[in-house]
C-alpha positions in Angstrom: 0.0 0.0 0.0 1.2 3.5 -1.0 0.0 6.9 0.9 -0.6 9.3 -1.8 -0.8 12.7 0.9 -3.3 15.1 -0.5 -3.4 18.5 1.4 -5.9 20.1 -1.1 -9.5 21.3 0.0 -10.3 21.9 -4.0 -13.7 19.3 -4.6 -12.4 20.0 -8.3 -9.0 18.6 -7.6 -9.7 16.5 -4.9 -12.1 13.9 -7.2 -9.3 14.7 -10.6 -6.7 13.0 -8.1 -8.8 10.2 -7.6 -9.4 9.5 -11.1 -5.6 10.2 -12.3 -5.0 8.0 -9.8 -6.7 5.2 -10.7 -6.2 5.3 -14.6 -2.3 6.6 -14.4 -0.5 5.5 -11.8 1.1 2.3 -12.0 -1.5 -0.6 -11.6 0.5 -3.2 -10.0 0.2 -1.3 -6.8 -1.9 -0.4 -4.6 -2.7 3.4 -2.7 -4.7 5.1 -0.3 -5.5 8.9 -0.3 -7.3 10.8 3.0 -8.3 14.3 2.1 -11.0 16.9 3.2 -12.8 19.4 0.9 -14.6 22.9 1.6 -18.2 22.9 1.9 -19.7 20.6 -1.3 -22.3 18.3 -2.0 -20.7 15.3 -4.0 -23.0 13.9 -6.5 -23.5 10.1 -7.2 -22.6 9.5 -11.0 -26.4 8.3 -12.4 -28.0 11.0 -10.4 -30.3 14.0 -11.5 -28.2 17.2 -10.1 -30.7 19.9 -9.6 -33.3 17.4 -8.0 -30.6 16.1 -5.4 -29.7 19.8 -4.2 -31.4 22.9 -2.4 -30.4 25.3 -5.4 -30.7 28.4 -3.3 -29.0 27.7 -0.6 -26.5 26.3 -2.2 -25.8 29.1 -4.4 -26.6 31.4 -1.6 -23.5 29.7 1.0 -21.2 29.3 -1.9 -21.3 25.5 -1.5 -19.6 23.8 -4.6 -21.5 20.6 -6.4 -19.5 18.2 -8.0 -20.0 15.1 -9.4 -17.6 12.1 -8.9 -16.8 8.5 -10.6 -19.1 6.4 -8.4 -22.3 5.7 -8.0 -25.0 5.6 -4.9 -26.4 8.9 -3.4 -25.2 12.7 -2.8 -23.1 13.4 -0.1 -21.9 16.8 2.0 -18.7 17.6 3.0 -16.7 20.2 4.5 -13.6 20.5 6.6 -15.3 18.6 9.6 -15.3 15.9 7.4 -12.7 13.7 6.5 -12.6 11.5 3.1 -10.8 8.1 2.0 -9.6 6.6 -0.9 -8.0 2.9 -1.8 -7.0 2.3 -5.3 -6.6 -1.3 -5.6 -6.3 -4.0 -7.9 -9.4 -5.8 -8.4 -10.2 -9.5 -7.6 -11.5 -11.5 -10.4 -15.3 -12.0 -10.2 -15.6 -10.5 -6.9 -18.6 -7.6 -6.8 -18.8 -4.7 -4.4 -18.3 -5.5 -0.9 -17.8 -2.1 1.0 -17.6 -3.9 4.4 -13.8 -5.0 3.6 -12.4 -0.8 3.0 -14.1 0.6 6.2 -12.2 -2.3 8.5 -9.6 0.3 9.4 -12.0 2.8 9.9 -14.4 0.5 12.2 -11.3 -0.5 14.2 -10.0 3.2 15.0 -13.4 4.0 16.3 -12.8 1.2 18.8 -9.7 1.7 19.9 -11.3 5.1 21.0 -14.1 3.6 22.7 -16.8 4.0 20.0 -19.4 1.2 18.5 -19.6 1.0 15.2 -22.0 -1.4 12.6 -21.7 -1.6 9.2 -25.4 -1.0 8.3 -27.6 -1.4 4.9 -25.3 -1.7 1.9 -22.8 0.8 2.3 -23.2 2.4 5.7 -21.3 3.2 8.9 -23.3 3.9 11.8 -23.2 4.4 15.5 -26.4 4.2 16.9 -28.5 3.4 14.5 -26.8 6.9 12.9 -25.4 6.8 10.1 -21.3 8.4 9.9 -20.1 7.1 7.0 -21.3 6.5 3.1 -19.3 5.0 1.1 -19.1 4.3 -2.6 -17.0 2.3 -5.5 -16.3 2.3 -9.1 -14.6 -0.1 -11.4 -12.1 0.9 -14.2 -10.3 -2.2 -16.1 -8.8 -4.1 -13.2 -8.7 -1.5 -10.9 -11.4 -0.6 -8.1 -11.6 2.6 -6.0 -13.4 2.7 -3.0 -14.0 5.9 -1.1 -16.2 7.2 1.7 -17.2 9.6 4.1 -16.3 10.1 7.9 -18.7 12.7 9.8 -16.3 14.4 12.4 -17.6 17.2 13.2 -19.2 18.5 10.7 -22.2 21.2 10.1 -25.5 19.1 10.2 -27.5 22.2 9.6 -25.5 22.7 7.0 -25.8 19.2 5.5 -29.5 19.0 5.9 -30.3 22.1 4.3 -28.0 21.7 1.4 -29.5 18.1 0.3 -32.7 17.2 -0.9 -33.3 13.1 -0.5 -36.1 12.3 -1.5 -39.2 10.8 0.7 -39.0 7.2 -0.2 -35.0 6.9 0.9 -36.1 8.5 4.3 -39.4 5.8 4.7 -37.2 3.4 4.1 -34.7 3.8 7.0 -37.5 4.3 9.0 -37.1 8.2 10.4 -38.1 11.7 9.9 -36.1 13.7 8.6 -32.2 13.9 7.2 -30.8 15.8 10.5 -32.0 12.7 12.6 -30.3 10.1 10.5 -26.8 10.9 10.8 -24.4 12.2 13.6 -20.9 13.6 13.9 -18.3 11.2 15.2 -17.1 13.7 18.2 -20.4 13.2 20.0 -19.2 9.8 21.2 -16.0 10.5 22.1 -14.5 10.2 25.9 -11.5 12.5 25.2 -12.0 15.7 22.8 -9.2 15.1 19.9 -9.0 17.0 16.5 -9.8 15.5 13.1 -5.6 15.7 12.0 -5.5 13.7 15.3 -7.9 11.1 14.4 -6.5 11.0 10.4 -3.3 9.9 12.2 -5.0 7.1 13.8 -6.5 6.5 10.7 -3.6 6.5 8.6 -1.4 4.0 11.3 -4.4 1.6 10.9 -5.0 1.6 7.4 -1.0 0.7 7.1 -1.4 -2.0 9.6 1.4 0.0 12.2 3.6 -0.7 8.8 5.6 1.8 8.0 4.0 4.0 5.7 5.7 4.4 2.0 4.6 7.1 0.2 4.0 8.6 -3.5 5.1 12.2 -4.2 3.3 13.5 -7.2 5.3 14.8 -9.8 5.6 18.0 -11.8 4.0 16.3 -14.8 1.3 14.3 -12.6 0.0 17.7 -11.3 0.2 19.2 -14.4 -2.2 16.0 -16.0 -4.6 16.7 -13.0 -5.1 20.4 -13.4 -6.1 19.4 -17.1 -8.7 16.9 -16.0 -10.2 19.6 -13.1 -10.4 21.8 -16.5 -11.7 20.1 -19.0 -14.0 17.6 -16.7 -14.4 18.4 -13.0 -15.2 22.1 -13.6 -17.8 21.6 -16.0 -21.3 22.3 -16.2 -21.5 19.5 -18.9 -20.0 17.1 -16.1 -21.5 18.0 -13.2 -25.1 18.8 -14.0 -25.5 17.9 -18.0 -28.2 18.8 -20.6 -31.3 17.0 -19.9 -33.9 16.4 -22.8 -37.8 16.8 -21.8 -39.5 13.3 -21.1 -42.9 12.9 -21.1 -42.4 9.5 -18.6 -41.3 8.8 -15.4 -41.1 6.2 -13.0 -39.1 5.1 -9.8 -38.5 2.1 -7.5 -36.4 1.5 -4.7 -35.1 -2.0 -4.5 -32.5 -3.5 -1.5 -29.7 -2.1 -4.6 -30.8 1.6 -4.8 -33.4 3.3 -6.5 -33.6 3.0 -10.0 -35.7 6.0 -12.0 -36.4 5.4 -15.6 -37.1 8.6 -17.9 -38.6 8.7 -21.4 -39.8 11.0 -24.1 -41.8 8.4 -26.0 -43.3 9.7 -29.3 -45.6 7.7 -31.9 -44.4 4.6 -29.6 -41.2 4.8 -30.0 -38.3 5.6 -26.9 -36.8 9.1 -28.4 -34.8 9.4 -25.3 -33.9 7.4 -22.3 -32.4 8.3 -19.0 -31.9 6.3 -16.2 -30.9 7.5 -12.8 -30.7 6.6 -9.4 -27.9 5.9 -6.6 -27.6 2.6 -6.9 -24.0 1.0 -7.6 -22.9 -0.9 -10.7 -19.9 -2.5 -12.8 -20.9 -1.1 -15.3 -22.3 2.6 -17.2 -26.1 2.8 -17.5 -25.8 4.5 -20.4 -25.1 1.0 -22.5 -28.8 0.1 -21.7 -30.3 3.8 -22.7 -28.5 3.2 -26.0 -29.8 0.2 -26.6 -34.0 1.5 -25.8 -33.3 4.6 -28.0 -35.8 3.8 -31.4 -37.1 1.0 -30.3 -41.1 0.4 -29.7 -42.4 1.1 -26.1 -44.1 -2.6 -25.7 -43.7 -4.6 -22.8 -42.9 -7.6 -25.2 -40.4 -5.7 -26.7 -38.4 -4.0 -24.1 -38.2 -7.2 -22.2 -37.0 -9.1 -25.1 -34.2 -6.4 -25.2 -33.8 -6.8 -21.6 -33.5 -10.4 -21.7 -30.0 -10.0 -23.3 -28.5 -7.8 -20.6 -26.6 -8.6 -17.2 -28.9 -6.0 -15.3 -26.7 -7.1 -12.4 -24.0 -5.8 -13.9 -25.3 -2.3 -14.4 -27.6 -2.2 -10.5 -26.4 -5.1 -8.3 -28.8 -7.5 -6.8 -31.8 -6.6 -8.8 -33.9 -9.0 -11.4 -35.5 -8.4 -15.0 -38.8 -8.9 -13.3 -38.1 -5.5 -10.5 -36.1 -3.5 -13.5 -39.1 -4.1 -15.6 -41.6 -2.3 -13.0 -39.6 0.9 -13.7 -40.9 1.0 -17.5 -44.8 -0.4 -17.0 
């Protein structure tokens, strides 16, 4: 394992780095990255930016939006919370498991007298609360893994930057955003600062090992700057054009909700967008290809269905569930 150490608060450069990373460095080894950014919401890959945000309040507290590699849901984050990364090379028919990259986290939390779970598919919580989301994608062999650790951050903040929608809430069973997560410092016996507990972090994510580490080059920072121009500071990126449909439907299923758009016209699937914060191997955008121009019949879509992996594309889900997002 190599420590890549990132002292950048830039969301912009903070989610380039991951990606140069993951599709530059050398693939034969293996690094981890802990970093922090000022206050942003970080959206999940396959999700609809302007209905996953408060617009004004986010214009109106200068809080950046940003969307990343990886699926699952939107995120907030600001300097009382502290972010990870593991770039790794990817086991051979193995699927997400989340539970394996938060072991370091989970076992610093005990060592300072703290009970963690992992909870629901990608979760950390204490209390039923959740602390930590995390999130992975896949690129050739290589996997990244990253998540969230609350500290001590703004929950006001947080729950007046987000909008999650009613059926996400329903189904953890509370009322409202603000009661569903907590800050990591309300369960600690001795007051220490988040730098403290990144050095805890750190010593366990090496294994007490000594940590080797990977100083980014002249050239390497020059390659990220690029990608922050031409992909992590774009409107194109982060929020994208999106073409009027005429039909939509959502489900959540034990993967992640899955929303299917249309603009069907004459019968035929002009557009297709689906979106959601579920997790998968693979881009969605395979599948709206392969709808676009062909006849809105149930006979037909499932014929075209039958053909796919869906689990490929949103986990543990069958043709039978996906197929209740169309009719």
């Amino acid at each position: 394992m190599i420590y890549i150490e990132n002292r950048s608060t830039n969301p912009y450069y903070n989610l380039a780095l991951e990606e140069y990373v993951l599709k530059n460095l050398y693939d034969d080894e293996n690094y981890v990255l802990l970093w922090q950014n000022r206050p942003s919401i970080i959206i999940g890959k396959f999700q609809n930016t302007i209905e996953e945000i408060n617009s004004k309040f986010v214009k109106e507290n200068n809080i950046f939006v940003v969307r990343r590699m990886s699926g699952g849901g939107a995120v907030y984050h600001d300097l009382g919370n502290l972010n990870f990364t593991f770039i790794v090379k990817k086991q051979p028919n193995k699927l997400f498991d989340f539970r394996e990259y938060t072991i370091p986290v989970m076992k610093t939390l005990k060592e300072l007298g703290i009970n963690v779970e992992f909870s629901s598919r990608n979760d950390l919580t204490i209390d039923g609360k959740k602390f930590s989301g995390n999130a992975q994608y896949i690129y050739k062999n290589r996997l990244l893994h990253h998540g969230t650790i609350l500290f001590n951050s703004d929950l006001t903040v947080l729950q007046n930057a987000l909008k999650v929608s009613s059926d996400k809430i329903e189904s953890k069973g509370i009322k409202s955003v603000r009661s569903r997560v907590t800050n990591i410092t309300d369960y600690l016996k001795d007051d220490i600062t988040i730098d403290e507990f990144k050095s805890l972090l750190l010593k366990n994510m090496f294994e007490e090992n000594p940590i080797t580490e990977y100083k980014l080059s002249p050239q390497d920072e020059e390659k990220i700057q690029q990608l922050v121009k031409e992909k992590y500071e774009t409107w194109e990126w982060n929020y994208g054009e999106s073409p009027e449909y005429n039909m939509k439907k959502s489900r959540r299923f034990n993967s992640g909700k899955i929303e299917v758009r249309l603009n069907v016209k004459d019968g035929f699937i002009k557009e297709c967008k689906i979106c959601g914060d579920f997790f998968g191997i693979k881009d969605v955008s395979d599948i709206e290809e392969k709808l676009k121009g062909e006849k809105f019949k149930e006979d037909n879509i499932t014929s075209i269905l039958k053909e796919i992996d869906l689990t490929q594309y949103f986990g543990d889900i069958t043709l039978e569930e996906f197929l209740t997002c169309f009719f």
